[in-house]
Structure formats: structure tokens, C-alpha cells
C-alpha positions in Angstrom: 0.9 -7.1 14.0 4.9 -8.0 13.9 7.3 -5.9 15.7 11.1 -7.6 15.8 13.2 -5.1 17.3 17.0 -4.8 16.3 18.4 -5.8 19.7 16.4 -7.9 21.8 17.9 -5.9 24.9 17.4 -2.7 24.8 21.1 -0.4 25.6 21.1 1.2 28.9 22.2 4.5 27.7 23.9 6.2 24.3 27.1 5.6 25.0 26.6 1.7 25.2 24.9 2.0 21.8 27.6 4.1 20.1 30.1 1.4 21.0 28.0 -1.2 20.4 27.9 0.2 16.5 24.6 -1.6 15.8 21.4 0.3 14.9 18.8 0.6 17.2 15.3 0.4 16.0 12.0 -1.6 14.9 10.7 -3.3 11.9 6.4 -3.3 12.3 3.8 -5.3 9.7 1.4 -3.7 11.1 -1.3 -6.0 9.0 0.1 -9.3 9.4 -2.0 -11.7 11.4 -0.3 -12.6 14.1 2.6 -11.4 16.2 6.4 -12.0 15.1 5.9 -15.4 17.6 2.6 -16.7 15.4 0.4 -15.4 18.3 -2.7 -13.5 17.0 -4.6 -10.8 18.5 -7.3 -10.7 21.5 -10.1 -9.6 19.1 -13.5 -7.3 20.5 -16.3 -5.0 19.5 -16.5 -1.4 21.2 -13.1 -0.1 19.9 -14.4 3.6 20.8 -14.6 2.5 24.6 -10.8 2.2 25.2 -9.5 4.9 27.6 -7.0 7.2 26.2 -4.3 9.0 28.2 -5.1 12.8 28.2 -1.4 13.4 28.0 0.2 11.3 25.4 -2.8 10.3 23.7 -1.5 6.8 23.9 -3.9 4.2 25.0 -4.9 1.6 27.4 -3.3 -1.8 27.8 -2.1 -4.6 30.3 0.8 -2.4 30.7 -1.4 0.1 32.5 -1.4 0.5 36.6 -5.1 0.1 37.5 -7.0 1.6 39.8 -10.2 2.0 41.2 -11.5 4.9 39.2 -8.0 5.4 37.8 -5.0 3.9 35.4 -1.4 5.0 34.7 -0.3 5.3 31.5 2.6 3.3 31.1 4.5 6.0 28.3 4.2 9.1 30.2 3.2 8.0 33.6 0.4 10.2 33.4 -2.6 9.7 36.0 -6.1 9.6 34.0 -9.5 9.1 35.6 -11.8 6.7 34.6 -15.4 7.4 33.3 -18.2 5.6 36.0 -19.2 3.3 33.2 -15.1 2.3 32.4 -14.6 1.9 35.9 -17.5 -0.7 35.8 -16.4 -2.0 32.6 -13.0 -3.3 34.2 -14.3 -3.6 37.8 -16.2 -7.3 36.2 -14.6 -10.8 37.0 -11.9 -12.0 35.3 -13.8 -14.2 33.3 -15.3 -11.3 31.4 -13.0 -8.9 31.1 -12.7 -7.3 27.9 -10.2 -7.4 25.0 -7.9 -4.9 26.8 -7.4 -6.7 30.2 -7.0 -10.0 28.7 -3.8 -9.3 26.2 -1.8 -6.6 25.1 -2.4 -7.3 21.7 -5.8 -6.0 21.0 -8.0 -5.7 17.7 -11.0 -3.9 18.3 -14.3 -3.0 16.1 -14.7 1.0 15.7 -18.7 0.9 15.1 -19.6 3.9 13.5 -16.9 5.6 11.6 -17.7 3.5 8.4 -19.5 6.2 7.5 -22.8 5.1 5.1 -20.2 3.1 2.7 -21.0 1.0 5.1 -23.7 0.0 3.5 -22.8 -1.1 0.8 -19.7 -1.0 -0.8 -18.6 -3.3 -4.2 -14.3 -4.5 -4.5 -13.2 -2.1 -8.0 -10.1 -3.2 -10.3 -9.2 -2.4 -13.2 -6.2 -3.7 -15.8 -4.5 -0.9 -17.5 -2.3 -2.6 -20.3 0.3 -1.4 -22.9 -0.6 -2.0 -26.7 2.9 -0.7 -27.7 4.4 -3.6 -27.0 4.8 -7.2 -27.9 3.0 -10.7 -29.0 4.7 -12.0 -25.7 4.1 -9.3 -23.8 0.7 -9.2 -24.1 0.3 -13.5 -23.7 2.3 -13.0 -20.5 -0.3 -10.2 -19.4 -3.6 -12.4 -20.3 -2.6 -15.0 -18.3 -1.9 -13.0 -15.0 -5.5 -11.5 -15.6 -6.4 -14.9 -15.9 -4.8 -16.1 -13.0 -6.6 -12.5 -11.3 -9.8 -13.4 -11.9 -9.6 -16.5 -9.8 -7.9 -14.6 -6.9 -11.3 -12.2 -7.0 -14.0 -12.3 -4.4 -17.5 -12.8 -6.2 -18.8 -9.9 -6.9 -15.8 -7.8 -7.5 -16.2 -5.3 -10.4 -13.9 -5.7 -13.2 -12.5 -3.7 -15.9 -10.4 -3.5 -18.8 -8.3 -0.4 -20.5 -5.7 -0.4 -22.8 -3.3 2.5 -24.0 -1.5 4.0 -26.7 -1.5 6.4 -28.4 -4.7 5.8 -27.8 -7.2 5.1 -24.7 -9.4 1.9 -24.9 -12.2 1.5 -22.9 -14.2 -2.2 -23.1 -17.6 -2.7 -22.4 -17.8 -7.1 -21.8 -21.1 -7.3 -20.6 -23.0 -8.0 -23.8 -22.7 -10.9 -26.3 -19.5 -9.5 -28.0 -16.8 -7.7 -26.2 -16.9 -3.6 -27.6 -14.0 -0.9 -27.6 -14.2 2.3 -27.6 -11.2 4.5 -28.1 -10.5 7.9 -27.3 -6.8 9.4 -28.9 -4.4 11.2 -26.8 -3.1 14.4 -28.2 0.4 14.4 -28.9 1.6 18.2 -27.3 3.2 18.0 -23.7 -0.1 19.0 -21.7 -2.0 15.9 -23.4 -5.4 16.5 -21.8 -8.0 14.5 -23.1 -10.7 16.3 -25.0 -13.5 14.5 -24.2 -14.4 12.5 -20.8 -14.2 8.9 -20.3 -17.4 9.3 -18.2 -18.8 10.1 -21.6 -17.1 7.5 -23.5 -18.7 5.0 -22.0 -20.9 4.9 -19.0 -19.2 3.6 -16.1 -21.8 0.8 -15.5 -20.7 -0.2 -18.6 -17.1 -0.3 -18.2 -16.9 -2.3 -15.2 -18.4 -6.0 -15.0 -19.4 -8.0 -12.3 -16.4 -10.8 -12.5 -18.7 -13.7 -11.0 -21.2 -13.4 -14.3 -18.7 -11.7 -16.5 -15.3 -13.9 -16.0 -16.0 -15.7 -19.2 -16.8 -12.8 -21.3 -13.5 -10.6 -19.9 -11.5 -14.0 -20.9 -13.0 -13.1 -24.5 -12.4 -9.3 -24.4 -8.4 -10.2 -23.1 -8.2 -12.2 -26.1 -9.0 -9.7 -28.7 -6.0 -7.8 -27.5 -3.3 -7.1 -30.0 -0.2 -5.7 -29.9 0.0 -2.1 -32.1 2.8 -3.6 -34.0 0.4 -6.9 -35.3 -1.7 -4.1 -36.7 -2.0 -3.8 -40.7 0.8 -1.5 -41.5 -0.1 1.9 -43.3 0.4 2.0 -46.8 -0.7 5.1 -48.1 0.8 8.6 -47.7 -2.3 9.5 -45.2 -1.4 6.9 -42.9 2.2 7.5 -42.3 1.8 9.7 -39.6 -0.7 7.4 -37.8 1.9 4.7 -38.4 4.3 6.5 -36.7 2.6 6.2 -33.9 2.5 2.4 -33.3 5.1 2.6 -31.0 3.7 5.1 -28.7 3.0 4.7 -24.9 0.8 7.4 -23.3 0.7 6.5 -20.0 0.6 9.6 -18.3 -2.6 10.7 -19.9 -4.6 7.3 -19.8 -4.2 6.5 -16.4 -4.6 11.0 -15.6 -8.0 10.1 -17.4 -8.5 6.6 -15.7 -8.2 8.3 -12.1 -10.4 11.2 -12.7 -13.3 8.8 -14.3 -12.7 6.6 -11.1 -13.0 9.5 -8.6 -16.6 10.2 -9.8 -17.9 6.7 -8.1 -15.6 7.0 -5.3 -17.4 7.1 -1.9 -20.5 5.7 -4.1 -19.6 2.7 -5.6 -16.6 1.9 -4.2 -14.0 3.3 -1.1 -10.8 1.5 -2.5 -10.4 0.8 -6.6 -7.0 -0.8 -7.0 -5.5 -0.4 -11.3 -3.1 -3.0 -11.9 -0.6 -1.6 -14.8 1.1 -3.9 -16.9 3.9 -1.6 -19.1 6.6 -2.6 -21.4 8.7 0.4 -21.6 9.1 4.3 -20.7 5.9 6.4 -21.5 7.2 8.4 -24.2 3.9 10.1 -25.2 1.7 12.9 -24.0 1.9 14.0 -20.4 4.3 12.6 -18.5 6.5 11.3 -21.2 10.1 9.8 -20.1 13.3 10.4 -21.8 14.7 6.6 -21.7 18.0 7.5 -22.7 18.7 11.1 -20.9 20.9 8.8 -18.5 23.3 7.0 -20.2 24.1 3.3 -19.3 21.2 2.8 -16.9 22.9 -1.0 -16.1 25.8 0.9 -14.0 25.5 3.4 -11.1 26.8 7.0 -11.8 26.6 9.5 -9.4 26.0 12.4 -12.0 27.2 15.9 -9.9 28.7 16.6 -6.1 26.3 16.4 -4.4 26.0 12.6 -5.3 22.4 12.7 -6.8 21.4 9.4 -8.6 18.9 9.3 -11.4 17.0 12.2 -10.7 13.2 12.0 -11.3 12.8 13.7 -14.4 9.1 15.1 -13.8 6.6 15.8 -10.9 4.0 14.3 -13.4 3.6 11.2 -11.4 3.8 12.3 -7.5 1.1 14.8 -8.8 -0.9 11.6 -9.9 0.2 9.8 -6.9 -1.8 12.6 -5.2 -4.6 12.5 -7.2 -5.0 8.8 -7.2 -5.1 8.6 -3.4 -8.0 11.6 -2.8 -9.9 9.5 -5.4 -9.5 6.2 -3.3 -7.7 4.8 -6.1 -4.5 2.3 -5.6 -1.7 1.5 -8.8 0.3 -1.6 -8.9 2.9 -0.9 -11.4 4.1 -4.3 -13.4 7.0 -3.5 -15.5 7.8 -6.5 -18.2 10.7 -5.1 -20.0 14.5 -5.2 -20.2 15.5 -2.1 -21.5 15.7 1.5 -19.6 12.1 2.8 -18.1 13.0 5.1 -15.6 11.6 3.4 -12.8 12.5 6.3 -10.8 10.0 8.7 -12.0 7.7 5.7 -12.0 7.6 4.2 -8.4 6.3 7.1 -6.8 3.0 6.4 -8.6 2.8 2.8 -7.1 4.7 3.8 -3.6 3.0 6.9 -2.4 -0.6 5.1 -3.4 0.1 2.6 -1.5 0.7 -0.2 -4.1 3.5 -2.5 -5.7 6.3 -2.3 -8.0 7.5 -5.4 -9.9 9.9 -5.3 -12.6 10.4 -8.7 -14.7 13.0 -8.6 -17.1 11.8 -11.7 -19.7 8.6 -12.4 -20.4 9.6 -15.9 -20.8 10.6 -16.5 -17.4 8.5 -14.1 -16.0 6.6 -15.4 -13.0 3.5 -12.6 -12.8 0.9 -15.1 -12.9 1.6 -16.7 -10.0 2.8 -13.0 -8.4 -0.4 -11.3 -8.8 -2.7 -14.6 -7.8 -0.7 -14.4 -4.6 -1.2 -10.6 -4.4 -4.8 -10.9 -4.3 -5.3 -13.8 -2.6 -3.9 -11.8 0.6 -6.1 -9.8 2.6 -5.9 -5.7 2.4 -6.5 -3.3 4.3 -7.2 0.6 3.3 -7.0 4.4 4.6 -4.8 3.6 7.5 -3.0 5.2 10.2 -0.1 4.0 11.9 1.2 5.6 15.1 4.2 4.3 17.4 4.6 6.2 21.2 7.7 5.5 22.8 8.2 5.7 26.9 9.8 8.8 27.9 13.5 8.1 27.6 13.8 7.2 24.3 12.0 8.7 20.6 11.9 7.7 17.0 14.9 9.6 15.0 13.5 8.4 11.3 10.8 6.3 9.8 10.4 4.1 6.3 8.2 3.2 4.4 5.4 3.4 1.8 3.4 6.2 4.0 3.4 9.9 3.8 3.3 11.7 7.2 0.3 13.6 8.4 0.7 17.3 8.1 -0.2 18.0 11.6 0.7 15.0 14.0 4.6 14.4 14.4 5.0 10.5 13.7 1.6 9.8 12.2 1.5 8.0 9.1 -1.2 7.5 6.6 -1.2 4.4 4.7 -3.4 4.3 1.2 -3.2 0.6 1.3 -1.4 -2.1 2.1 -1.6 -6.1 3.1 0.0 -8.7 5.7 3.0 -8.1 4.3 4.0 -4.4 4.1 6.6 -3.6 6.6 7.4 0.2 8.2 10.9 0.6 9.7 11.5 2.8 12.4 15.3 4.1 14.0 15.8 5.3 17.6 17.9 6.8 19.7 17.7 8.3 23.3 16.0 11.6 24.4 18.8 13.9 25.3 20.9 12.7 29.2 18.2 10.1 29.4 19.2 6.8 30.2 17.2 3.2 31.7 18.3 2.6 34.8 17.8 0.2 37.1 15.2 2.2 39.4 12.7 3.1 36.2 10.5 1.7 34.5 11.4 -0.7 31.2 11.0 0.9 27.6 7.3 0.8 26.6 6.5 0.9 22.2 3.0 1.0 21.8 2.0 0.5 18.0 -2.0 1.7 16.9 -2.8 0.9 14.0 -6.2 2.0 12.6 -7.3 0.7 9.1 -10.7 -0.6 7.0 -10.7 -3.7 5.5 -13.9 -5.4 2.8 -15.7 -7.5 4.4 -17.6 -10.2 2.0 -21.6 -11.3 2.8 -22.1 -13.7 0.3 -24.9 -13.9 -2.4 -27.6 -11.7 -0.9 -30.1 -13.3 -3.5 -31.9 -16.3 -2.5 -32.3 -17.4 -6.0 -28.6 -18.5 -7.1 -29.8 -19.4 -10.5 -30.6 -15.6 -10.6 -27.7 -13.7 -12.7 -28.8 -11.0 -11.6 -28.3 -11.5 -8.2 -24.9 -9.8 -6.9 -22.5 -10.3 -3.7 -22.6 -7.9 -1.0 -19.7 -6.1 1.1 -19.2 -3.9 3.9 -16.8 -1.7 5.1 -15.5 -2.5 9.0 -13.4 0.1 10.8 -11.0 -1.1 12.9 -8.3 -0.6 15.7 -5.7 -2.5 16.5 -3.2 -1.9 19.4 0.0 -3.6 20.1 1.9 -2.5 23.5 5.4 -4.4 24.2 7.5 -4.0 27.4 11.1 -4.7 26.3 14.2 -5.6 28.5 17.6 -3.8 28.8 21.2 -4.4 29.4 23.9 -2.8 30.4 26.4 -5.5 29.0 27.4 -4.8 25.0 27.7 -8.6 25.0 23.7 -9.0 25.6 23.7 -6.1 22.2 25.7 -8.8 20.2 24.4 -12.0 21.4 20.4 -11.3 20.8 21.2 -9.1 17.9 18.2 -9.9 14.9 20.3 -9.5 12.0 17.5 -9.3 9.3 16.5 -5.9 10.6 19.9 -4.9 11.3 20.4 -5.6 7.7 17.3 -3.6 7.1 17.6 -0.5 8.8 21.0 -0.3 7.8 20.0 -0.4 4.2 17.7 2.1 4.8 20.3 4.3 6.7 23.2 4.4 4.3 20.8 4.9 1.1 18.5 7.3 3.0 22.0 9.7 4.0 23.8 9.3 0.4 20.4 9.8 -1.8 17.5 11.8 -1.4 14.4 9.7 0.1 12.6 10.6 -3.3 15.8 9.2 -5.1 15.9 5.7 -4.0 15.2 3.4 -6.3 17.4 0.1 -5.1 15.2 -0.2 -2.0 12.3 -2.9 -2.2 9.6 -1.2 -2.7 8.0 -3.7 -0.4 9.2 -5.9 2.6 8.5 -9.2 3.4 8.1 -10.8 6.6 11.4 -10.0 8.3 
């Protein structure tokens, strides 16, 4: 877990800050490895044993005054008692103290809230990609599946859809790769008439990719772009060859969601779709119009109120929804050079907790090697983030690729993300409140509380056996980062050990956040790097 604040000293009071004019926040990865100095965390097992204050909720760290059969919370200064067996618990010798009196940088096992996933529990992706589209397209998209497979754990389930005007679903696990297509309608609700569920069974549609990676290499090459089809020739066939140029998006990946959400909690607790698209859907639900906004290549503020590119449906935040209650993840890969309203788009990736890439030329596209490195990075799933500031200061604004809890003031839920997805956070002081020389230093605890795969191996003894499979399990974990910073009275100290990379990035954040509606910015990076 990285946290690299804006100013290494912390102002003394608003006033130095104003005059200062620098920003005054945090940038937190709350997945990464390690800390922003390469240090990792004190690991341990009984995550539900650490004392929580009953006043802030915040909980208990090196930070902490400790007593006898009490501790101090060091955000609130609250006095909490300690349970007979926690009082034993830290009353050992130092050489076996647990997690929490050894560092304040704790990531702690939370046995029990896996729930029966887990049991067992399998790794689910799926490629969604565009027939309307081209030859180079589609060679570009083959060999970042390609370059997928290899990134996958053993016994990861894998499957392939394409759409159209059409839905594909393929079936790999026999001698000869099958398709089976289901046709989108063409009026504005698009729903599909008949289940995918009853298309093709869902054991069916997703293989096993350590006994199937040869026979998905196969089915990938089969794929052909709906313009290489034979063109229609008779009057009958006009219409249908009207329609090679068609993208339903909107309704395959609606369908693709709902025929995922009927394993979810069964076969899988986290399904991640990777969908490779070479222009705006411009059939069926959730069609775009590509060219309602002019030159797309300059900015235009478009009315007074300085609104840029407005989303032109709800379609896809709707989905967004959808996709996360089904435990379902979309990385959005965008190979195309002409207008696709990414706008609309990137909720679909963002609020699901996924990706957004856009490549420009196929030719010098480097997707291969970006999706290898995507999934050769640890993830985590179904997390919460919470930051707790001491007393005299409070978060103003958060951002980042979360959407608040609808009860708890600065809780964030986090579909999924991976060591390198970064939340940014602004402060500013509580009202006439001030660190002085007489309190206490500014206290940020970070809790983070996520699930991540965890990979057994072959349970089979018989390796020759193909029909022996790889087992997971789900592990629930906690991880808690509290950091007591220094302050300064002297604006010099502000400008000396200033971090200008998240100066840089809260600003960003700041200016594009006032002029543009959250839901309107599409020039942030939809994900940061290590900063």
C-alpha cells in the first residue's frame, strides 16, 4: 500500500496553505506491494482480532497509546477498553507480538467472511470481439489472446464471443471448434429473444485454458471479419448485406452479463470480459451516434455552462450496474482511429472496475504485450477502501475508479483493481483548526479490505489425467496502513519537499473535476500508475 502525500510537511494552519498555492492531499495504491519506500507489509492471520475504536471506528496500530487493559486511538483520542483475551494478546514478549505491535503497516487474514466460495472457486474470462471490423483488426486481436493465454493461471476458464449483428457463442472443447449464433434485433430496445443459457450450455462455453489452449488457438483462427464474408448477390440478401457493417455491442455484452450472473457466486466470484471493439456500437441497444459531435479531434465546449461531450445514453452506467451485482469486470480495448464516443463508453470499464485502452493503428499497436502485462499482475476484488484523518484536518474530495457507499461518508467500493490502481484524495482543514506545537501530529490511517484468488495447484495426483483440474480459493483480507506525518510552519518546508507528480495529479483532477462534470471527463487516465 503507497501513500505519497503532496507536501511532505504538512501546513500548520489554512492560511499557510492558501499562500503556499499548492494542493494539499494524497495519492494511495492501495494494492501495490509494498510501501511508496519498497517496504512491504507485516503480514498475520486473525484479521477479526484487531481492536477497533468505538468512536471513530478506526483501528489499532503502533500509533496507539497502550495500556494495561486500554489503548488510545490515535485519530480521535478516544479511550477504548481492551477485551481480557486482547489485553493478553499484547501483554506477550516482544518477540511474539503480533502483526499490529510490530509495524504500522499490517496485512492481516479475515478467516471466515469468504463465505462457502471459499471452497472452491475457478478464475472466469471471456473475449468479446468485433466482427464488423477488419482483416488487421482481428490479427491484432488473436495475438493478444494469444499472448492472454500465457498470462493465465492453469485452470482458468476461458471463453470466446463475437458480435454483430449477430451474437456468437463457441463451444472449443471438442474436436472442431462450433458457433452458434443468436441475431440481435435491429429496434432500439434490442432484447434478445432467446437466452444464451439456452444457446449453449455454459459448461460448454467456457473451457478449461490448461487442456483447451490449443483448441481456443484453433477457434481464434476461424474468426473472420463480416466484411471477408461472401457478398450477397441476390435481392433476398440485400438486407442482410446491409448489415455487415453493424456493431451491437450493447445487446451482446447486456446478454453476456446476464448469462454470466447465473454462475456467479457458483462457479466463479470475479469473471473479467475483455472487449476488443473497432468503432462506435451503432446497432441495437445502446447504439452511438459517431458523428452527433462534430470534429471529435478538437475540444468544443458545446453550451454555457461548458459541458464537453455529453454522454449520449445511460445504456452503459445501467450495464456498469448490472455487470458489478453479477461479479462481472469489462476491460474495454478500443483499436480504431475514427470517432467512438469513448465517453459513453468508459463508464462501462470505469465503474466495473476495469481498463480503458484506446490504440489508434493496429500496426503499431502494442496490446499484446499490454494485456500479457495486465494479467500477469495480481488482482484483487470486492473491495473497500476507507481513509480516517486526525481531528484537525478531513478529506474535501476523492478520485478514482470507485463509487461511494450509500451509507458511510468516505467509503469506497472497488469492483476490482490491481498493484497499480491509484485513488486520489484532497484536503483541507476542519473549520479554526490548526497543528500546533502542543498537539498531536496529523494521523491518515488507510484500511483497505479486499479478496484476492488464491491458486492450489493440480489437485489430481495423476498429471497425465486431463481430466484433472486446478483448484482456487478465495482469501479475505485486511490491510491497514497508519502514517504519522510532520508539519511546518515555514512555506519554504511546503516548496522544498513538495512531490510534484501528485501535485501534478491532484491538480489535474481539480481543474477538470470544477470545469466538467465527474461523469464528463474523458481526458483523465482512466488508470494511474505508480506515482
Amino acid at each position: 500500500m503507497a501513500a505519497r502525500p503532496s507536501l511532505f510537511y504538512f501546513p500548520s494552519d489554512a492560511a499557510l496553505l492558501d499562500s503556499s498555492g499548492l494542493p494539499w492531499g494524497v495519492a494511495v495504491t492501495p494494492f501495490s506491494p509494498t510501501d511508496e519506500r519498497g517496504s512491504p507489509p507485516v503480514t498475520g492471520e486473525e484479521g477479526h482480532l484487531l481492536p477497533r475504536c468505538t468512536s471513530c471506528f478506526g483501528y489499532f496500530s503502533t500509533h496507539c497509546s497502550l495500556h494495561r487493559w486500554s489503548w488510545t486511538c490515535p485519530i480521535c483520542s478516544e479511550d477504548n477498553d481492551l477485551s481480557a483475551d486482547a489485553a493478553a494478546r499484547y501483554a506477550r514478549d516482544g518477540s511474539h507480538d503480533p502483526p499490529e505491535l510490530r509495524s504500522a503497516f499490517v496485512d492481516l487474514l479475515l478467516p471466515g467472511e469468504e463465505g462457502d466460495a471459499a471452497a472452491m472457486t475457478t478464475p472466469v474470462y471471456v473475449a468479446a470481439i468485433d466482427l464488423s471490423s477488419s482483416e488487421e483488426f482481428l490479427e491484432l486481436v488473436k495475438s493478444a489472446l494469444l499472448a492472454a493465454l500465457e498470462a493465465l493461471s492453469p485452470g482458468s476458464l476461458f471463453g470466446i464471443l463475437t458480435f454483430s449483428s449477430k451474437i456468437g457463442l463457441y463451444d472449443v472443447q471438442g474436436p472442431i471448434p462450433i458457433v452458434k449464433n443468436v441475431f440481435i434485433p435491429p429496434d432500439s430496445d434490442g432484447t434478445i429473444l432467446v437466452d444464451l443459457k439456452d444457446v449453449m450450455p455454459f459448461q460448454s462455453f467456457l473451457a478449461p485454458v490448461d487442456t483447451c489452449k490449443d483448441s481456443i488457438a484453433r477457434a481464434l483462427e476461424t474468426i473472420k471479419p463480416m466484411s471477408s464474408w461472401e457478398m450477397a448477390t441476390t435481392a433476398s440478401e440485400v438486407q442482410d448485406h446491409a448489415l455487415h457493417h453493424t456493431r451491437g455491442f450493447g445487446a451482446a455484452l447486456d446478454a453476456l452479463v446476464n448469462y454470466l450472473s447465473v454462475e456467479y457466486g457458483t462457479t466463479f466470484e470475479l469473471a473479467r470480459i475483455f472487449v476488443f471493439l473497432s468503432g462506435p456500437p451503432n446497432y441495437g441497444p445502446g447504439q452511438l451516434d459517431a458523428g452527433s459531435n462534430g470534429d471529435h479531434n478538437s475540444v468544443k465546449v458545446v453550451d454555457s455552462d461548458h459541458t464537453l461531450l455529453p454522454e449520449q445514453t445511460s445504456f452503459y452506467k445501467n450495464l456498469a450496474a448490472s455487470a458489478v451485482q453479477a461479479g462481472v469486470c469489462v476491460d474495454l480495448f478500443a483499436i480504431t482511429n475514427e470517432y467512438t464516443d469513448l465517453t459513453s463508453l468508459k463508464v462501462l470499464s470505469v465503474e466495473s472496475g476495469g481498463s480503458l485502452f484506446l490504440y489508434s493503428n493496429p500496426d503499431e499497436s502494442t496490446l499484446p504485450q499490454d494485456i500479457y502485462k495486465m494479467l500477469s499482475r495480481p488482482y484483487a476484488f470486492g473491495c473497500v477502501l476507507r481513509l480516517r484523518t486526525s481531528s484537525e484536518f478531513k478529506i474535501a474530495d476523492s478520485y478514482g475508479h470507485f463509487f461511494p457507499d450509500p451509507q458511510y461518508v468516505h467509503v469506497q467500493h472497488i469492483n476490482c483493481c490491481d498493484s497499480f490502481a491509484s485513488y486520489t484524495y484532497d484536503f483541507e482543514f476542519e473549520k479554526d483548526s490548526q497543528f500546533s506545537r502542543k498537539s498531536r501530529p496529523p494521523i491518515l490511517q488507510i484500511a483497505f479490505k479486499y479478496t484476492t484468488i488464491v491458486h492450489h495447484g493440480d489437485t489430481s495426483d495423476d498429471v497425465s489425467n486431463s481430466g484433472s483440474r486446478s483448484r482456487f480459493s478465495l482469501q479475505r483480507r485486511l490491510r491497514v496502513r497508519t502514517i504519522q506525518y510532520n508539519t511546518t510552519a515555514n512555506i519554504w518546508d511546503l516548496y522544498d519537499f513538495v512531490d510534484p507528480d501528485v501535485v501534478m495529479t491532484i491538480l489535474v483532477h481539480q481543474d477538470w473535476f470544477i470545469l466538467f462534470p465527474a461523469h464528463q471527463c474523458l481526458a483523465l487516465p482512466l488508470q494511474f500508475r505508480p506515482i
